[in-house]
N, C-alpha and C positions, 0 to 999 in steps of 0.2 A: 515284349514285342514292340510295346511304342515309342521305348529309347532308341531301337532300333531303325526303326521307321526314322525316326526324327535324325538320326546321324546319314542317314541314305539321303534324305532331301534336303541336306546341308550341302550336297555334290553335284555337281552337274553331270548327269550322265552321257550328253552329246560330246562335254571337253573333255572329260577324264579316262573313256574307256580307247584302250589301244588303235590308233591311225582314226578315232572321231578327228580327234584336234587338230589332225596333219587334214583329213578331207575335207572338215569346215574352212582351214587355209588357203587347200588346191583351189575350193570350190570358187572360193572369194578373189583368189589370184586369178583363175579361169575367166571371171566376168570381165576383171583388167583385159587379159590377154586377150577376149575375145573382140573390146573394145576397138584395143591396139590393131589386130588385124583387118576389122575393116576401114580403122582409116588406112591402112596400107593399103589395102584396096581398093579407097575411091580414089586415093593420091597415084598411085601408081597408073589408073584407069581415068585418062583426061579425053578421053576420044569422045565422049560420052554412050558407047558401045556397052553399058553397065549390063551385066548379067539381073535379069528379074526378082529371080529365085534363088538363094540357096539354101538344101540342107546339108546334113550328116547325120553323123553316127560318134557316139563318145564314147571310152570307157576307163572310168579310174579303177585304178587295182589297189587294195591292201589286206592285209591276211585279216583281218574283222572287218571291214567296211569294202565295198563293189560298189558301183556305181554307172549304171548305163545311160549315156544321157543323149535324146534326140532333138538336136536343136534345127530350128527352121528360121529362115529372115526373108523379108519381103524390104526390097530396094523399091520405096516411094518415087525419090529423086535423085539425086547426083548429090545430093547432101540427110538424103536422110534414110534410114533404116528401120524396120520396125519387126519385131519376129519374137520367138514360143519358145522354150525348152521344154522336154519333158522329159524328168529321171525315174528311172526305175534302180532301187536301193536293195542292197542286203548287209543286213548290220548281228552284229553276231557279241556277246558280252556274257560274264559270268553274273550271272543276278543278284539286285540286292539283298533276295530273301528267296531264291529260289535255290539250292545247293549245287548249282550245277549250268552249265554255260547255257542262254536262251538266245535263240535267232528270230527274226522276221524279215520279210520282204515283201517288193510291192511297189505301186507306184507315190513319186515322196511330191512333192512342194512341184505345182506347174508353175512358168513362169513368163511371165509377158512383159517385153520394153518397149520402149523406143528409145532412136539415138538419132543428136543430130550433129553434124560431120561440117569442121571450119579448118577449111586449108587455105596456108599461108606457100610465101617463096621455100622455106625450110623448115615451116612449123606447121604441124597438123595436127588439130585437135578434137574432139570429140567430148559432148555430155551424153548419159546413159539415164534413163529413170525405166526401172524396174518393179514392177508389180507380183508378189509371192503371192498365190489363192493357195489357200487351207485342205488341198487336194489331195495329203500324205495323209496317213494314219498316224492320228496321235497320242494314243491311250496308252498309258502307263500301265494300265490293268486292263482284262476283260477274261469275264465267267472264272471271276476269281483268284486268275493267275497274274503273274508281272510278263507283263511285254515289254518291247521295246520299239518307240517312238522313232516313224518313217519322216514324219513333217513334226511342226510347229503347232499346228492348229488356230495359226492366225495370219491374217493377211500385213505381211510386212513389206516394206518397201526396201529400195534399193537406190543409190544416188552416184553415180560414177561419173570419173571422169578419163580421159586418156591423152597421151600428148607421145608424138613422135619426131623425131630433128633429126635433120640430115646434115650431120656437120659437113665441113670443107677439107675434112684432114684425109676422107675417102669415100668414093661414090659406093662402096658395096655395104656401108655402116650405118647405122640408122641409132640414136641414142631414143629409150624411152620413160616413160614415166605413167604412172597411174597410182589414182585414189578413188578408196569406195567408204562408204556407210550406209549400214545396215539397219534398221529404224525398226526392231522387231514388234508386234503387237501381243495381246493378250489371250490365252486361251481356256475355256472348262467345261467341263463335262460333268454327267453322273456317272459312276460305276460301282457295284456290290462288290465286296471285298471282306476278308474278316479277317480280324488284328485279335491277339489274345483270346480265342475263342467265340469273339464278338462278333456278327455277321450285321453289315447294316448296307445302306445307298452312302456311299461318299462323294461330297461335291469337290473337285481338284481343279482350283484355277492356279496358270503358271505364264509368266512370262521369261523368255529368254533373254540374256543379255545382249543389247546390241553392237554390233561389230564393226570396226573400224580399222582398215586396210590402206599401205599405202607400199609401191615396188618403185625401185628402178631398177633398167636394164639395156637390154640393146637387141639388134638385130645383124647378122651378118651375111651377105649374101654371096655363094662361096663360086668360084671360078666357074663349075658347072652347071649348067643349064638347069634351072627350074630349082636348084638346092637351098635352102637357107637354116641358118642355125639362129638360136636366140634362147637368151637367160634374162631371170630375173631374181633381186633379191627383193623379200615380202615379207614387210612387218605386217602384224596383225593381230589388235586386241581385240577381246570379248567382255564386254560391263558383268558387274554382279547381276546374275536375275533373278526374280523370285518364285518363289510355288506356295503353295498352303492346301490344308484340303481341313476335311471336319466334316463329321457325321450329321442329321436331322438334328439330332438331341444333343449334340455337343459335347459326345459322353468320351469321345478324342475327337481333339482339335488342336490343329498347329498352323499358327496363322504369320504370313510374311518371312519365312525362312529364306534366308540368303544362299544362295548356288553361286559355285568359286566363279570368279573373272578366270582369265587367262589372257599368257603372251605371248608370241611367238613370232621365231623369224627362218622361212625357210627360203633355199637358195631351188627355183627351177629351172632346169636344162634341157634343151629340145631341138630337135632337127621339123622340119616340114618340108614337103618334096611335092612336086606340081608332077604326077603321073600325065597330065593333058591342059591344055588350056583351060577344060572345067572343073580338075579333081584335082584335088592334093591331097597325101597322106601325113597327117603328123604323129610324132612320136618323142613322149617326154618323161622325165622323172623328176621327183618332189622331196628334195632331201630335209629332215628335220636340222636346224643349226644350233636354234637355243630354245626354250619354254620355262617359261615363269609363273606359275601355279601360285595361289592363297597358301599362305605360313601352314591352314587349319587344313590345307585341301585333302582330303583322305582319298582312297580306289585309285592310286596315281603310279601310271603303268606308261614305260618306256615309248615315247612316239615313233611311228615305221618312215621306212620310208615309201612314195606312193608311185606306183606307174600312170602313165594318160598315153590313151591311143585315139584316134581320131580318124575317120577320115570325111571333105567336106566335099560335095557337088556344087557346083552352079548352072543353070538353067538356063 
């Protein structure tokens, strides 16, 4: 059982089980996009008539992974923003030692930034810093069984940035750009478990590998009233991380094991529709293009492709 063990923690379970890798993507591409969008909004918004408040409502779709996510922004000034996410996850995977597919759900990772907003005659830019609290579930095990990890179980950071251009070639076009990294932190716990008939407290510290994101794209704003479309393509790697765990007595212990990097480049496409001067609805999909896994990487299951629905108020 502890060969076993030891080849399961050589894997990253958040990159390798089906549409994780494509949702750690969206998720990473989302904070660009969401970027991008408000500087479209404080550039488009020069009256200085700036709405106070907005929220919404999210939801990414993939046949193992959901994801409902309610974000909120508070407009400080006419350059700066500051606002919360909060996801609610269901992730669903065939276990490493369970014989049989295990789910959980719940609320994952809150999230708190600020951003501050620098517009130029054709150029509008934006920095993001981002704060992840340890707010998801993230045990690997409990009362014996293998679960599966909602959050992180550490406080990680987030560093973005966004850039929009209004070329000359047409007033409905918008060129964009965004980069992020993800600065993940450390996490451990106790938890009982029993390996080869052995039943003890096992200590499991892990950290994930951290992420680094970069897209371009565009924006198009189409003949009719309130309509706009917009793509982007999104590279984005993930570092090797580590985990280890080991009993009191040392009687199993595996210390510093390596969990696969990962690469990937997905292409996303979307419409967003202004129902009213306060609301728009958006609507998008997340297509897998390429992924590049460790020579050694085992559990390596076809990435999906992902839905995003949205819709945002302002106040």
């Amino acid at each position: 059982m502890v060969i076993a063990v030891s080849k399961a923690y050589c894997e990253n379970e958040t990159q390798t089980v089906p549409g994780g890798a494509t949702i750690q993507a969206l998720l990473s591409n989302l904070e660009s996009a969401a970027a991008k969008q408000n500087i479209q909004q404080f550039s488009d918004r020069t009256s200085g008539n700036m709405p106070v408040l907005q929220a919404g409502v999210g939801y990414i779709y993939a046949d193992r992974v959901k994801v409902l996510q309610l974000p909120v922004s508070y407009n400080i000034n006419k350059n700066s923003i500051s606002g919360l996410s909060i996801p609610y996850l269901y992730k669903r995977k065939k276990g490493y030692f369970e014989d049989e597919e295990i789910e959980n759900e719940g609320i994952g990772d809150v999230s708190v930034f600020f951003e501050q907003i620098l517009t130029k005659e054709k150029f509008h830019f934006s920095g993001r810093f981002t704060l992840k609290a340890p707010t998801g579930y993230y045990k690997r095990f409990e009362n014996n069984r293998e679960t599966i990890p909602l959050g992180t179980g550490s406080y990680d950071f987030i560093i973005s940035g966004g850039l929009i251009y209004k070329p000359d070639l047409s007033p409905k076009i918008r060129i964009t750009a965004s980069s992020s990294y993800r600065l993940n932190g450390k996490s451990s716990y106790k938890e009982e478990a029993t390996f080869s008939g052995y039943t003890t407290s096992y200590n499991f510290k892990e950290k994930n590998g951290n992420v680094f994101s970069f897209s371009v794209g565009s924006i198009f704003f189409s003949n009719a009233e309130s309509l706009l479309f917009y793509g982007d393509l999104d590279y984005m790697t993930v570092q090797r991380g580590t985990i280890s765990y080991s009993d009191p007595y040392n009687i199993v212990s595996l210390n510093q094991t390596r969990k696969d990097s990962l690469s990937t480049v997905n292409l996303t496409l979307g419409s967003k529709y202004g129902v009213s001067d306060r609301s728009a609805f958006r609507v998008g999909v997340t297509l897998p293009i390429w992924t590049a896994y460790d020579d050694d990487a085992g559990e390596i299951e076809k990435r999906q492709a992902t839905g995003d629905f949205g819709v945002d108020y302002l106040f």
